[in-house]
C-alpha positions in Angstrom: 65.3 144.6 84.7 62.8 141.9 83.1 66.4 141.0 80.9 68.4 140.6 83.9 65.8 138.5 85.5 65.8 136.3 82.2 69.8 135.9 82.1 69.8 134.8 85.7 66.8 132.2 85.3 68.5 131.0 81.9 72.0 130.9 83.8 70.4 128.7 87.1 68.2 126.4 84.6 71.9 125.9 82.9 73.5 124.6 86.3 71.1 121.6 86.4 73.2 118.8 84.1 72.5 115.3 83.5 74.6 112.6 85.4 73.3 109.3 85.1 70.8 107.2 82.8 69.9 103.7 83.8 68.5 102.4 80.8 68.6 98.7 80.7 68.3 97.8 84.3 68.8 94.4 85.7 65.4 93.8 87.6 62.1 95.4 86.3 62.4 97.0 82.6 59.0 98.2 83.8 59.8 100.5 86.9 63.9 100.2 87.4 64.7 102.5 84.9 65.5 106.1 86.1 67.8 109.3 85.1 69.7 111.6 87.2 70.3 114.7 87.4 73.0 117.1 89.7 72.5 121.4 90.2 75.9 122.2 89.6 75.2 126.3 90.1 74.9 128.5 93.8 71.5 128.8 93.6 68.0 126.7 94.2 66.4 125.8 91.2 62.7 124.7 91.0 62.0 121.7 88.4 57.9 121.9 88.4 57.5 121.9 84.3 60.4 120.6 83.3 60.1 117.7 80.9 62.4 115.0 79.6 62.2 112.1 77.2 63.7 111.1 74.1 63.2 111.8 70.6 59.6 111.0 70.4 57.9 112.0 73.6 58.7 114.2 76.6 57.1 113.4 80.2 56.7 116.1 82.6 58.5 116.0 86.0 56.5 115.8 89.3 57.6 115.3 92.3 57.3 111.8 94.5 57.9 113.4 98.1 59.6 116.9 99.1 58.4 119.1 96.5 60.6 119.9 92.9 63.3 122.6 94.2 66.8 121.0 93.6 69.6 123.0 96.2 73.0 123.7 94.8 75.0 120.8 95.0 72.4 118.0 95.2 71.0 115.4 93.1 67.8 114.8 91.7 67.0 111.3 91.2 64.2 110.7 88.4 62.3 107.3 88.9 59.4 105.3 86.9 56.6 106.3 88.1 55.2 102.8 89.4 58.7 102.5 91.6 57.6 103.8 94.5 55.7 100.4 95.7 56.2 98.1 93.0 60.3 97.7 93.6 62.9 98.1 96.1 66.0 97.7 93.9 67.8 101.0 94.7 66.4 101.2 98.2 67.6 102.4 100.5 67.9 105.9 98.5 70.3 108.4 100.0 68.2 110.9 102.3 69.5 113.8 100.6 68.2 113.2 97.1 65.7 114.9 95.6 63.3 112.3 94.4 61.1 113.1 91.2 58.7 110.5 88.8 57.5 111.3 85.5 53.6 111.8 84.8 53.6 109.2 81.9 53.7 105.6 82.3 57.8 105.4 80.6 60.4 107.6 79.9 60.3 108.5 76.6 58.0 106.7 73.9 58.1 103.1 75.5 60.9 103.4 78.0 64.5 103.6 77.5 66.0 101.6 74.3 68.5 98.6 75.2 69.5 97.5 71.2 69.6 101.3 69.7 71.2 104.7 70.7 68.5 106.9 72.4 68.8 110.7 73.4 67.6 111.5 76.6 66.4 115.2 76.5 65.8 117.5 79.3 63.9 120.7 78.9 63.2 123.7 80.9 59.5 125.2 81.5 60.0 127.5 78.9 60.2 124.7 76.4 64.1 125.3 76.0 66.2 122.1 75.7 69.5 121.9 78.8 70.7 118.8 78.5 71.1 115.9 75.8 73.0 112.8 75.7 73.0 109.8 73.6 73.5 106.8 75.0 74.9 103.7 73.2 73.8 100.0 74.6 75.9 97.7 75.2 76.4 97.8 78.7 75.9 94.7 81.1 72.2 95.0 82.3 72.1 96.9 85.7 75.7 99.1 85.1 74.0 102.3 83.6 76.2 105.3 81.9 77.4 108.1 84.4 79.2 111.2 83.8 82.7 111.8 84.5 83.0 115.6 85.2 79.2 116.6 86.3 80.1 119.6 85.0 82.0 118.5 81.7 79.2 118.5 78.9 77.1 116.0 77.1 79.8 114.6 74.9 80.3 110.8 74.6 83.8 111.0 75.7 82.5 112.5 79.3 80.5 109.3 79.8 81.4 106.0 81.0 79.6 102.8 81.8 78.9 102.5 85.7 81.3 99.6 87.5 79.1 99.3 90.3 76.2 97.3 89.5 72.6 99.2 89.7 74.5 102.3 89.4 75.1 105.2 91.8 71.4 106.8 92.2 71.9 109.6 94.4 74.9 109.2 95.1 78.5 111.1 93.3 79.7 108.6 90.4 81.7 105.6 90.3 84.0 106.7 87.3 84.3 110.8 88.6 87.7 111.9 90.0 86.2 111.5 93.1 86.4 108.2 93.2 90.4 108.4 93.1 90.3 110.1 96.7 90.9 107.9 100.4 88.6 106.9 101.8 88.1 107.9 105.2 87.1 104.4 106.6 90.7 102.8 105.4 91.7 101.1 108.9 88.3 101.3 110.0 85.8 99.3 108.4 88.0 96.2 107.3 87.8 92.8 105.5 88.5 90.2 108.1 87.9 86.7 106.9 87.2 85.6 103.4 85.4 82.1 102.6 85.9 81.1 98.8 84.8 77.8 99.2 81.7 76.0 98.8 78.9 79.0 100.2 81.3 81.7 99.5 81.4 85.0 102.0 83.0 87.8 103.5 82.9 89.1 106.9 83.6 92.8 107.4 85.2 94.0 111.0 83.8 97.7 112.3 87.5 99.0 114.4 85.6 101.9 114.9 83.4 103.2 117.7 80.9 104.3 115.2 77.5 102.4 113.7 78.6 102.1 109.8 75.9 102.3 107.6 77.1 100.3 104.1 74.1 101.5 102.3 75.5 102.4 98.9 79.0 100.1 99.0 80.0 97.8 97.2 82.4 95.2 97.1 84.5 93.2 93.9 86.8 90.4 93.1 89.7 91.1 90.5 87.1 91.9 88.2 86.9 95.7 89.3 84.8 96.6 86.2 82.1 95.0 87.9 81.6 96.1 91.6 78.3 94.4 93.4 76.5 96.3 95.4 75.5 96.2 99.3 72.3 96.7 100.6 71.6 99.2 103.5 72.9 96.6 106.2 74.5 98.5 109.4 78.1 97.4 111.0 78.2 98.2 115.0 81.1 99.6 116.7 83.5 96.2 116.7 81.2 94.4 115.4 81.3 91.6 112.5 78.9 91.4 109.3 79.2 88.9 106.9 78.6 89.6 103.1 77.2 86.4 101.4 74.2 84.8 100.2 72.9 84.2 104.1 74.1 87.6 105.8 73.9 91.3 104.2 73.6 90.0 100.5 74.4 92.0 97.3 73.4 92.6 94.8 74.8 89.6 93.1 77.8 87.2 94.2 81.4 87.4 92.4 82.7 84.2 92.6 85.8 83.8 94.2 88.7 81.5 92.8 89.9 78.6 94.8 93.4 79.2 93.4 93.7 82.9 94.2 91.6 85.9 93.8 91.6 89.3 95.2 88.6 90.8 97.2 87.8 94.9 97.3 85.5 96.8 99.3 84.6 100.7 98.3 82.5 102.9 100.4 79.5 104.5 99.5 81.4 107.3 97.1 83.0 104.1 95.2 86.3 105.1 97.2 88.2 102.1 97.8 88.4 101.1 101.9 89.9 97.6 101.8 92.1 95.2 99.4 93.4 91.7 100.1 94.9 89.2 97.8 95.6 85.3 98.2 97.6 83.2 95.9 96.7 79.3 95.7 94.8 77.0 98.5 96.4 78.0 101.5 94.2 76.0 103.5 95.6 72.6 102.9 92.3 71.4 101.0 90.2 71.5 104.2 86.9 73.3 103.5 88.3 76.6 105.8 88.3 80.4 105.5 91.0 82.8 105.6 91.1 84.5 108.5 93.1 88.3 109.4 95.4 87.5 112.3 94.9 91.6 113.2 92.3 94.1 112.1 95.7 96.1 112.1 97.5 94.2 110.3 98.5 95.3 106.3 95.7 93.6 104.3 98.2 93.1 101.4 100.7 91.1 103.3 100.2 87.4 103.0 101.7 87.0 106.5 98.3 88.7 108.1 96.0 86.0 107.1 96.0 82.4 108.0 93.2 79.3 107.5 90.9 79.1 110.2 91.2 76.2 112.8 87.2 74.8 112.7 86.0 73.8 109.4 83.5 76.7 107.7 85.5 78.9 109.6 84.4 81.8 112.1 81.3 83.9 110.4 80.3 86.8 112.5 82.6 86.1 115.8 86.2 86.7 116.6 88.5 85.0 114.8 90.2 81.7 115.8 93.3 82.6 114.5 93.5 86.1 116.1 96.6 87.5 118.2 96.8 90.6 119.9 100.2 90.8 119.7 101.9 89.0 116.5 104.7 86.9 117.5 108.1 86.9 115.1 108.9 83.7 116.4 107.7 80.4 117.7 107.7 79.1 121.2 106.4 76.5 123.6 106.6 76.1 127.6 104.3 74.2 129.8 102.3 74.6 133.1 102.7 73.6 136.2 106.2 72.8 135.9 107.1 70.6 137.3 104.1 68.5 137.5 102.5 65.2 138.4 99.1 64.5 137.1 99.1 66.8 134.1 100.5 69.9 132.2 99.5 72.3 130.0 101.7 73.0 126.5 101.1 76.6 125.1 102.8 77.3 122.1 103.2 80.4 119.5 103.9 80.9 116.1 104.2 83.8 113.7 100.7 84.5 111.1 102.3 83.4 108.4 102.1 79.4 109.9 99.2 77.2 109.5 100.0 73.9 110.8 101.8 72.6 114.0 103.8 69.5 115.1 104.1 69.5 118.9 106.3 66.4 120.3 107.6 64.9 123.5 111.0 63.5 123.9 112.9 62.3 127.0 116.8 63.3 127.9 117.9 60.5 125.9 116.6 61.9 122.6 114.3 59.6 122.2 110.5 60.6 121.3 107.3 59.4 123.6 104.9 61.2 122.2 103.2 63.3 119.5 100.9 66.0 121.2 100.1 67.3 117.9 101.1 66.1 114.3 100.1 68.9 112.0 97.5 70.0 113.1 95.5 73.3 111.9 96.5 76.3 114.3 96.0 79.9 115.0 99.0 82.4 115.8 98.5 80.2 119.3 97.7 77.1 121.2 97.4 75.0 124.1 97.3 71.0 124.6 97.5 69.0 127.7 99.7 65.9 128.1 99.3 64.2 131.2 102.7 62.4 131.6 102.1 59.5 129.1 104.0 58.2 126.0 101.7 57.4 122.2 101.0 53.7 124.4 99.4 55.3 126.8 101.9 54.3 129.2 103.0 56.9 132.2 106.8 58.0 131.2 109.4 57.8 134.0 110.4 60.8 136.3 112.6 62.9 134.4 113.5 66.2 132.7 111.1 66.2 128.9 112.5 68.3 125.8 108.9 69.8 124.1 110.2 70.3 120.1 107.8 72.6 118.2 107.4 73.0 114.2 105.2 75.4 112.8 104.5 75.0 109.1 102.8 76.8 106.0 100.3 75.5 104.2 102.7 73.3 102.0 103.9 71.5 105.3 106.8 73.3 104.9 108.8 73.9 108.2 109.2 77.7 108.7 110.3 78.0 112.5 111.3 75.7 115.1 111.5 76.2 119.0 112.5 73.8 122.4 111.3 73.9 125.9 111.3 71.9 128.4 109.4 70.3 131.7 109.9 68.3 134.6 107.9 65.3 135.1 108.0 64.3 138.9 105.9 61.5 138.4 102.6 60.3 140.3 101.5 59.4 143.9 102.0 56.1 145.3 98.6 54.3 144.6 97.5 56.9 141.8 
């Protein structure tokens, strides 16, 4: 009986692996660096006596709030024992985590290595060693080494270095197969305007009718390797948040390219929500953002995104380029028609056009006036004219051909449209 007791201990203390080590973090070398551990087994296992360290010195585990049992399928998250108070680089933590400190002052003799391989060891009560891997530095500080399959072994080739900076504490790893999977907030949580200019940022639109809580994303430019990581900022139900230096910052900034770049957002399980791309400076050289035309629209296609109308674009509010429905051509008409004192001309054009020419000619073919000459434009528009040519002089009474260009960024005419309006001309004395 007292051997069948021993085998199942044995066999539960065996479930608990090793998953991540941070060992050179980015902020505090002093209380930032921390080890995780995952209980891959059925069964609850109690870590009060377990130790782990290195090769010199092992630190017994004690717990930091909600005792030492580890459930089946959890992690454990082991921190420096000054974190708690002295840093709030991982916060928030995920509520689910177990969250342990060790008794010493450092993991180890010293803390963690960052110019020499180091073992981290981790031993049962019973003095019996569960888990060792050696690490090798290298890594970019903050990106610490995570397991692949949790329940793979120790071997190097089962380890990879983290591509979300500060790691995954808590939370399943950024290089397990998991990773590969949808994410179920594709179509829901979405990038909708992208500033690469100047004070770069990104705003994020919530389609959903759900608070999203982005504790534990992260988001990326081409440079997937290196994924920066959100704080615990929430996104109401249709509701904007913009990512960036003066919003819900990361943990550091990417960079964006003026002449093309790609941004990528990835929930809190480093599955990938959102990808857009652009290619050159689609916005003419004026200091303006790309905007989504749609939330609905394909992220991917060039046609959803065009350069915002105000300069600095619009951070946090609907977009000035936005259409509920997306055109696939251009038109223009005008109201009142006919009219005396003054009309309005409402034109609109497909997403994938960024600049209008909106002019006025008579019957004769001749132009009076230009409403609009290239001017930065949403998917639609509206300007009055009041019944005067570019002189300021009224026009005659007469039937008036309104001759609409919409054009990419290259001032490159991609659709054309006509209409037409009566002017009946003013009052006697007006």
């Amino acid at each position: 009986m007292a051997f069948i007791l021993f085998f199942l201990l044995s066999r539960a203390e065996g479930d608990i692996v090793l998953t991540e080590v941070m060992f050179d973090p980015s902020g505090s070398e002093r209380y930032d660096e921390f080890v995780e551990l995952y209980n891959t087994g059925p069964d609850t296992v109690d870590l009060e006596g377990w130790t782990i360290g290195d090769a010199e010195e092992l630190d017994r585990l004690v717990p930091l709030e909600g005792g030492t049992s580890l459930p089946p399928g959890r992690f454990a998250l082991i921190l420096d024992s000054g974190y708690m108070g002295r840093s709030t680089t991982y916060d928030p933590l995920p509520p689910d985590v177990l969250l342990l400190a060790i008794e010493d002052a450092s993991f180890g003799k010293g803390g963690w290595s960052n110019s020499s391989p180091e073992p981290v060891r981790l031993f049962d009560p019973e003095g019996r060693e569960v888990a060792r891997y050696t690490y090798s530095p290298g890594n970019p500080p903050g990106y610490s080494d995570e397991k692949v399959e949790l329940d793979g072994g120790d071997s190097p080739d089962n380890w990879r270095d983290s591509v979300v900076e500060l790691g995954t504490p808590g939370l399943p790893n950024s290089v397990s197969p998991q990773a590969l999977l949808p994410s179920p907030y594709r179509g829901r949580v979405v990038v909708n305007e992208v500033m690469f200019k100047g004070e770069e940022w990104i705003e994020l639109y919530n389609a959903s009718e759900e608070d999203v809580s982005l504790a534990g994303w992260s988001i990326s430019d081409s440079d997937t390797l290196h994924r920066r990581r959100l704080p615990g900022c929430s996104l109401p139900p249709h509701g904007y948040l913009v990512i960036g230096r003066w919003g819900c910052e990361p943990s550091s900034w990417p960079s964006l390219n003026d002449a093309g770049d790609e941004v990528f957002l990835y929930d809190d399980l480093s599955r990938l929500v959102e990808r857009m791309a652009y290619q050159g400076d689609r916005t003419g050289g004026r200091k303006a953002s790309l905007e989504r035309v749609n939330p609905a629209l394909d992220p991917t296609d060039p046609h959803a995104w065009a350069p915002s109308v105000p300069e600095g674009g619009t951070p946090g509010e609907r977009n000035s380029t936005f259409l509920e429905a997306i055109p696939t051509s251009a038109s223009v008409s005008a109201s009142p028609d006919p009219f005396r004192d003054r009309t309005i001309v409402t034109y609109k054009v497909p997403s994938e056009a960024s600049y209008v020419r909106l002019w006025v000619f008579n019957s004769r073919g001749q132009l009076v006036r230009k409403l609009l000459e290239g001017a930065p434009s949403g998917g639609e528009g509206e300007v009055v004219w009041e019944g005067r040519d570019d002189r300021g002089e009224l026009v005659p009474m007469g039937i008036y051909v309104l001759y609409l260009e919409a054009m990419d960024h290259r001032r490159q005419v991609l659709h054309r449209a006509k209409g037409t309006v009566a002017f009946a001309g003013r009052f006697a004395g007006r």
